[in-house]
C-alpha positions in Angstrom: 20.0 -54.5 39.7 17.1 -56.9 39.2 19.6 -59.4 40.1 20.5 -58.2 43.1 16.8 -58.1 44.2 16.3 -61.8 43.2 19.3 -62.4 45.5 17.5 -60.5 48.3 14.0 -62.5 47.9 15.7 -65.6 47.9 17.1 -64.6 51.2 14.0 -63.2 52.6 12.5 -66.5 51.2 15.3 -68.5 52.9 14.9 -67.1 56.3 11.2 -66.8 56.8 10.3 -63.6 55.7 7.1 -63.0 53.6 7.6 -61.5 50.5 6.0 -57.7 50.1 3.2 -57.8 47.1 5.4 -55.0 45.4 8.2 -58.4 45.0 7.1 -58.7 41.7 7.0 -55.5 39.5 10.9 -57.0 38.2 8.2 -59.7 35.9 6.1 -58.5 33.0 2.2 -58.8 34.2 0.3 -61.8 33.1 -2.3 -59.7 33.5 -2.5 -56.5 32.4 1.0 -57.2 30.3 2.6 -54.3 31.9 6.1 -53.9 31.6 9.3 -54.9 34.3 9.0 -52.1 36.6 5.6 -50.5 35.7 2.9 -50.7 38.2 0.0 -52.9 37.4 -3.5 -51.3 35.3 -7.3 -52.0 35.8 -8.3 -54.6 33.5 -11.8 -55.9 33.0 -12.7 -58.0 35.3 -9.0 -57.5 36.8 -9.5 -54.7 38.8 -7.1 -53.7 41.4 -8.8 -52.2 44.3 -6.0 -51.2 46.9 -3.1 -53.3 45.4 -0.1 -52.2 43.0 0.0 -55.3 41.5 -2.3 -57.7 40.7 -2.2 -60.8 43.1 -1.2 -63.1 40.0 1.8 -61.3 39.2 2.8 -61.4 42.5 2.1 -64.8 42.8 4.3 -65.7 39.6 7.0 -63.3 41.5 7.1 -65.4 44.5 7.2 -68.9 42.4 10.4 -67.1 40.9 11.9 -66.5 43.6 11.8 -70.2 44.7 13.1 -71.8 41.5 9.4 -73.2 40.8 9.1 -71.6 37.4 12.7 -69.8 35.3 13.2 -66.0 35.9 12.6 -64.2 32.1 15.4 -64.1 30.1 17.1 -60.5 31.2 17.1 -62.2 34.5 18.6 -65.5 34.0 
């Protein structure tokens, strides 16, 4: 499934479209280490405020998803 969902960002990519901050919950969190598919957790001096994930994550997602940086190994 995850994928499939790389497949899809790399089209949304492709095309123009912006990439939702929930793009990267298919990486573990540098952050808070949270698993694939768990959303992100308050950290000291990491807090969340209104996000799901934290903005690094999402950041790493979006690097992913244009080849800057090699998806994790289930993902390869």
């Amino acid at each position: 499934m995850y994928h499939s969902i790389v497949k899809i960002g790399r089209a949304a990519l492709a095309q123009g479209v912006e990439l939702v901050p929930s793009s990267g919950q298919f990486l573990e969190c540098p952050v808070c280490e949270v698993l694939p598919g768990q959303r992100c957790v308050n950290v000291p001096k990491h807090p969340l405020e209104d996000n799901v994930l934290h903005v690094e994550r999402t950041e790493l997602a979006e690097k992913a998803l244009r080849g800057e940086i090699p998806f994790p190994i289930p993902l390869r």
